[in-house]
C-alpha positions as CSV (number, residue, x, y, z in Angstrom):
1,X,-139.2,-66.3,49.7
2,X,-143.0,-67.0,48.2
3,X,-143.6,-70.3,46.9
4,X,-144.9,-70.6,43.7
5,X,-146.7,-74.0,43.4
6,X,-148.2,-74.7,39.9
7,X,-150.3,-78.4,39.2
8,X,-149.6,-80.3,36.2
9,X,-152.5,-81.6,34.2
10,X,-152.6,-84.4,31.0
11,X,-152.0,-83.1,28.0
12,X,-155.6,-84.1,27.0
13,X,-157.0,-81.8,29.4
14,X,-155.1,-78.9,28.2
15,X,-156.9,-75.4,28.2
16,X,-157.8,-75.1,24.7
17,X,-156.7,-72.0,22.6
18,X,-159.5,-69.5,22.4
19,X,-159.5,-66.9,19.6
20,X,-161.8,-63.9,19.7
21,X,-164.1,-64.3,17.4
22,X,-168.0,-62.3,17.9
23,X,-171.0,-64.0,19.2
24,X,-173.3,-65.1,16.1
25,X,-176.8,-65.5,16.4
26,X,-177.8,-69.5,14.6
27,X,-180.4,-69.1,12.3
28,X,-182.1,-71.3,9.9
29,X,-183.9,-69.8,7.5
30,X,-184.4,-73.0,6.0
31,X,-185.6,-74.8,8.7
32,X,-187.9,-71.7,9.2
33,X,-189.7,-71.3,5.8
34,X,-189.4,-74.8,4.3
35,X,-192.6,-75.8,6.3
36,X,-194.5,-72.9,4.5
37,X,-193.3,-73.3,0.9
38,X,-194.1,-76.9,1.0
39,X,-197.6,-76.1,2.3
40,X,-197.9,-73.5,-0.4
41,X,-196.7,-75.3,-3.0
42,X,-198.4,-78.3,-2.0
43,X,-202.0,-76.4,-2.6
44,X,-201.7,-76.4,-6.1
45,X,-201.9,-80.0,-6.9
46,X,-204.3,-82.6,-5.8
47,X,-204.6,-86.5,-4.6
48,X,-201.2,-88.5,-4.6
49,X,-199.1,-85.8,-6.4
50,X,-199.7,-83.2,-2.9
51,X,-198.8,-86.7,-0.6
52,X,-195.6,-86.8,-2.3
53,X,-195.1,-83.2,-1.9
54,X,-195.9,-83.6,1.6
55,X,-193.9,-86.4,2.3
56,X,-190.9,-84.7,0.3
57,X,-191.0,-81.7,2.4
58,X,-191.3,-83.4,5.7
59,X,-188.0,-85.3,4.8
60,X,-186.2,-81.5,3.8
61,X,-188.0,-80.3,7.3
62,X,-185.8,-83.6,8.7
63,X,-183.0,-82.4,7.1
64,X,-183.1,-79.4,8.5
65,X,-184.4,-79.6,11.9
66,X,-181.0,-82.7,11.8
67,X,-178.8,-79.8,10.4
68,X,-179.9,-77.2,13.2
69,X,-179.2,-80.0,16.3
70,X,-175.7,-80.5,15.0
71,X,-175.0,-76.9,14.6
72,X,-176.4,-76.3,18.3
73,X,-174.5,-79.3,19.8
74,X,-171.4,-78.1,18.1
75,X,-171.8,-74.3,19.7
76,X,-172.7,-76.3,23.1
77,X,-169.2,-78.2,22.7
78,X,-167.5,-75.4,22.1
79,X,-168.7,-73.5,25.1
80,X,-168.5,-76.4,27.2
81,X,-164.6,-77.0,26.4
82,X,-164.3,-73.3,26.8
83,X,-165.5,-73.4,30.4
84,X,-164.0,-76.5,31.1
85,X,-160.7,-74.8,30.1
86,X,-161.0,-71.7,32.1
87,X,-161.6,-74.2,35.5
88,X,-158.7,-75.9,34.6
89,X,-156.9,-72.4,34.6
90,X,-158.3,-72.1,37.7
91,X,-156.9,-75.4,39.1
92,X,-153.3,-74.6,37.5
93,X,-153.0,-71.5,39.5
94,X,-150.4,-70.1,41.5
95,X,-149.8,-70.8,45.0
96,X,-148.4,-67.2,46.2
97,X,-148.3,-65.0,49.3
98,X,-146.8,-62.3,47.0
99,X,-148.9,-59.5,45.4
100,X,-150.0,-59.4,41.9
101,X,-147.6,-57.1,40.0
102,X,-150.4,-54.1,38.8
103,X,-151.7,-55.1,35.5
104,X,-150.9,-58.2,35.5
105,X,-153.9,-60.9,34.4
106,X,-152.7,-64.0,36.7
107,X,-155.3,-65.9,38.6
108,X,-153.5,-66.8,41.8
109,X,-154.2,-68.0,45.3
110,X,-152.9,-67.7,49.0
111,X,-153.3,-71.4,50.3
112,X,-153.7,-74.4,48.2
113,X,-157.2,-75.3,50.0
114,X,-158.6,-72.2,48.1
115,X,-157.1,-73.2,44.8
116,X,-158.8,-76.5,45.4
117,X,-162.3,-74.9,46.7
118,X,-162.5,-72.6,43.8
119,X,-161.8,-75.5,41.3
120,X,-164.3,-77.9,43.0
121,X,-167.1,-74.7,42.1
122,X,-166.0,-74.2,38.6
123,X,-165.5,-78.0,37.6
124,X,-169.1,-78.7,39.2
125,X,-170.6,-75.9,37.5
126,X,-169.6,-77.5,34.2
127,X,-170.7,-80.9,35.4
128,X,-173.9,-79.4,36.0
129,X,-174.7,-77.3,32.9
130,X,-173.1,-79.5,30.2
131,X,-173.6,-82.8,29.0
132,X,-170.7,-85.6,28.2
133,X,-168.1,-85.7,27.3
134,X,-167.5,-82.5,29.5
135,X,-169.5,-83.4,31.8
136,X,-167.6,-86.6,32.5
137,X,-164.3,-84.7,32.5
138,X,-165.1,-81.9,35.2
139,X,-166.9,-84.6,37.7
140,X,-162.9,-86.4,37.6
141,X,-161.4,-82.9,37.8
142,X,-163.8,-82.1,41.1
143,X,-163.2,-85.7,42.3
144,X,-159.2,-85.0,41.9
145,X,-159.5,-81.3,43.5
146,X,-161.8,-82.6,46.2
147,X,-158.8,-85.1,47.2
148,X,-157.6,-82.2,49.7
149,X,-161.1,-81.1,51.0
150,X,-163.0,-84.2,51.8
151,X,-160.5,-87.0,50.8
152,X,-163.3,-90.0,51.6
153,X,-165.7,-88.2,49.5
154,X,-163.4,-87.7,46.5
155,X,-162.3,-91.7,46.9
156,X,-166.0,-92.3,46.6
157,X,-166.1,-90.5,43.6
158,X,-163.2,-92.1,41.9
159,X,-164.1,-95.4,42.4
160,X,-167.5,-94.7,40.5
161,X,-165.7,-92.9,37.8
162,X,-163.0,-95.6,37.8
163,X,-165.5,-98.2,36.3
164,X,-166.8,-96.2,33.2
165,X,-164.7,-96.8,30.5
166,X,-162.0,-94.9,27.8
167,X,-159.8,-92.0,29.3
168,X,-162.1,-90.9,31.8
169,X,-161.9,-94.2,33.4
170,X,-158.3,-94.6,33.3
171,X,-157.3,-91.5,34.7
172,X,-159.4,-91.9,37.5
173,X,-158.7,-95.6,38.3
174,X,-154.8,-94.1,38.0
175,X,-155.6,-91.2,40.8
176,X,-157.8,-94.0,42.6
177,X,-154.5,-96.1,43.0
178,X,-152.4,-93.4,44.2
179,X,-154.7,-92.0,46.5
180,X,-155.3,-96.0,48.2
181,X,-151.4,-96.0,48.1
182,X,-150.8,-92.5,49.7
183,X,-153.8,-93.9,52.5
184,X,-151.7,-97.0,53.4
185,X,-153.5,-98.9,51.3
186,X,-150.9,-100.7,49.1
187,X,-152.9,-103.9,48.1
188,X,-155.8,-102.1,46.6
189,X,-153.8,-99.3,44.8
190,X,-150.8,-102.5,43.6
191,X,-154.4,-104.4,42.6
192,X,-155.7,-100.9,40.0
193,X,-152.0,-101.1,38.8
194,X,-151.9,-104.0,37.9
195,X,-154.7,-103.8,35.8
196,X,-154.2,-100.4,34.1
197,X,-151.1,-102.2,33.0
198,X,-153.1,-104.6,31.6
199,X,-155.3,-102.1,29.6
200,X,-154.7,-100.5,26.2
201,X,-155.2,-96.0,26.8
202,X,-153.7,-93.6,25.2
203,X,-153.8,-91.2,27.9
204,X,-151.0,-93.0,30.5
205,X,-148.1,-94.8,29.5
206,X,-147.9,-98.2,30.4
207,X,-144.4,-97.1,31.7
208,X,-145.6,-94.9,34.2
209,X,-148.6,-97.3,35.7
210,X,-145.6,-100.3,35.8
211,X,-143.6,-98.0,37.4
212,X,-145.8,-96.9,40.1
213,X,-146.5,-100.9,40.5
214,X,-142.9,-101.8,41.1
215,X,-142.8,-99.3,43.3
216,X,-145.1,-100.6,45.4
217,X,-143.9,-103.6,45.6
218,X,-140.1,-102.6,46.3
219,X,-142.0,-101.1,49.3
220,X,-143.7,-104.4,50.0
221,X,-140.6,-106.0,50.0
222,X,-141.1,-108.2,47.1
223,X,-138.1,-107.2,44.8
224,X,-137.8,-110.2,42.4
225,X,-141.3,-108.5,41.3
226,X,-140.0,-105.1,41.5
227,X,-136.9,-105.6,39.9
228,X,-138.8,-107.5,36.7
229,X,-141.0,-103.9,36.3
230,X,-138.1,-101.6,36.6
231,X,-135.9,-104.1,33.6
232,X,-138.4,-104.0,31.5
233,X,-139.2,-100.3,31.2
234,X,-136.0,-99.7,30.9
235,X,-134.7,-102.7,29.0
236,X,-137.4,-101.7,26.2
237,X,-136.4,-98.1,26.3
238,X,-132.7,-98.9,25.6
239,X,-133.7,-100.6,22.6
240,X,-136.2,-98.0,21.4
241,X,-135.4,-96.7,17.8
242,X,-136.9,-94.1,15.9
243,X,-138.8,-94.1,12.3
244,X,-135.1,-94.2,10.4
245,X,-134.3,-97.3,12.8
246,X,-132.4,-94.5,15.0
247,X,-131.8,-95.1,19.0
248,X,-133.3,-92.5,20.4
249,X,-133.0,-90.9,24.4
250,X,-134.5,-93.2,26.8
251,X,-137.6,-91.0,29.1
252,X,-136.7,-90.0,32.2
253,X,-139.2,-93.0,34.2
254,X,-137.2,-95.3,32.2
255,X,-133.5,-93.8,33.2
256,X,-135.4,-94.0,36.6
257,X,-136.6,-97.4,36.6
258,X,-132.4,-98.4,35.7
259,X,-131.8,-96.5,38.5
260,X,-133.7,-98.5,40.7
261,X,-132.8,-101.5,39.5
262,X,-129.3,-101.3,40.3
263,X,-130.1,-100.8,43.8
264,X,-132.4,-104.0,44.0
265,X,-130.4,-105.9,41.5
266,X,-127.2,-104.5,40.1
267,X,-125.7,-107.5,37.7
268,X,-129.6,-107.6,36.3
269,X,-128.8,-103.3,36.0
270,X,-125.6,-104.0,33.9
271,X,-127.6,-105.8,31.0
272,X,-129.1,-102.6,30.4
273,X,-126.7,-101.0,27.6
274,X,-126.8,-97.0,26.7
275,X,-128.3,-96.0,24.1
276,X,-125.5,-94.6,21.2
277,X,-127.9,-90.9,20.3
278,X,-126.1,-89.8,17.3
279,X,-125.3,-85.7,17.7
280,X,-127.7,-83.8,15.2
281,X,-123.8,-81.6,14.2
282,X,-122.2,-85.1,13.2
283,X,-119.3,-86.7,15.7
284,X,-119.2,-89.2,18.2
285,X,-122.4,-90.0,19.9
286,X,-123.8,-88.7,22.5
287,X,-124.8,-90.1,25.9
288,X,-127.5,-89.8,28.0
């Protein structure tokens, strides 16, 4: 039977929607004439009245000139998430030895080194033409797909994206640690854990990264450490409630994390109560 392997990326990279919409032509008609009106007008009147003028249309001409950059830079974002987008397609594509039914408008691939190759192209090329923040974005998505190319390389790459700061930096500094920790390197990917853990983003929960930490150590045999991570994640998570003071379903990295905590430590694992989800038809509660 074909496989059929599909790669998961953070909601914030998501292919955006694209709606069909024709190609306009930006024009300014504005910034084109106001030079000329000025100058015309300007000729009528004499000494400090026409340096007023002047000065009066070169702020409009400011105006407009500011009013034609934004409009350019917002058509230049737009086409840059748009390509941005369709490599992401690219790297989301399926992993098949089966044909293509006829018709059918699926991007797919026979091994997962050409998924990979043909992302690396299409991420660069946006790195390339586009400016930040899109820029930014494809060089950690070519760093990420070049993981199974030329893994030293890609490291490389992460660690310098790893430095710069907001989402960007996060998510690379995440796929830093995991690639260190998939290379043997335990220490160095336990080390970027630890201080994602210790840094406010939006784009990873703090569950995840302190997860993937007492993971680490569990393998390192330090369990007291291990078993701290894993009660807390789910600890908190038992005790979540919603807006209306509701419990609400613990995630699965926290059912997970109690999980693994009663292997290390099971009397710590029984402190870790159920949450009571009240049923949306009335009746008892339901479990997990």
């Amino acid at each position: 039977m074909a496989t059929r392997k599909k790669r998961q990326t953070p909601q914030q990279f998501q292919a955006p929607v694209q709606e069909t919409k024709s190609k306009t032509v930006f024009q300014d008609e504005f910034q084109t004439n106001v030079g000329r009106r000025v100058e015309d007008f300007g000729n009528r009147v004499e000494g400090s009245g026409k340096k007023f003028l002047y000065g009066l249309g070169a702020l409009a001409l400011l105006a407009a000139l500011i009013g034609a950059f934004y409009a350019y830079n917002r058509r230049a974002n737009a086409e840059a998430q748009t390509a941005l987008g369709k490599a992401i397609e690219t790297s989301q594509a399926l992993v098949t030895s089966s044909p293509v039914p006829t018709g059918a408008n699926v991007k797919t691939f026979k091994t997962e080194r050409e998924r990979a190759e043909a992302s690396v192209r299409e991420f660069q090329a946006v790195a390339d033409k586009y400016g930040n923040p899109a820029q930014e974005k494809a060089k950690y998505f070519v760093a990420v797909n070049k993981l199974s190319l030329e893994r030293a390389a890609a490291v490389q790459e992460l660690e310098a994206l790893s430095k710069t700061s907001g989402e960007v930096g996060a998510l690379s500094k995440f796929a830093l640690a995991q690639a260190k920790n998939a290379d043997g390197k335990s220490d160095e990917a336990a080390a970027l854990f630890a201080e994602l853990a210790q840094t406010d983003n939006s784009i990873i929960a703090k569950d995840t990264v302190n997860f993937e930490l007492a993971k680490i150590y569990e393998k390192q045999g330090k369990s007291t450490e291990a078993a701290d991570l894993y009660f807390n994640i789910a600890k908190t998570a038992s005790e979540a409630k919603d807006s209306d003071g509701k419990a609400v379903r613990m995630s699965q990295t926290a059912r997970e994390a109690r999980q693994k905590l009663e292997a290390i430590n099971p009397e710590r694992a029984k402190e870790i109560k159920e949450p009571e989800i009240e049923s949306p038809f009335g009746g008892a509660p339901l479990g997990m």
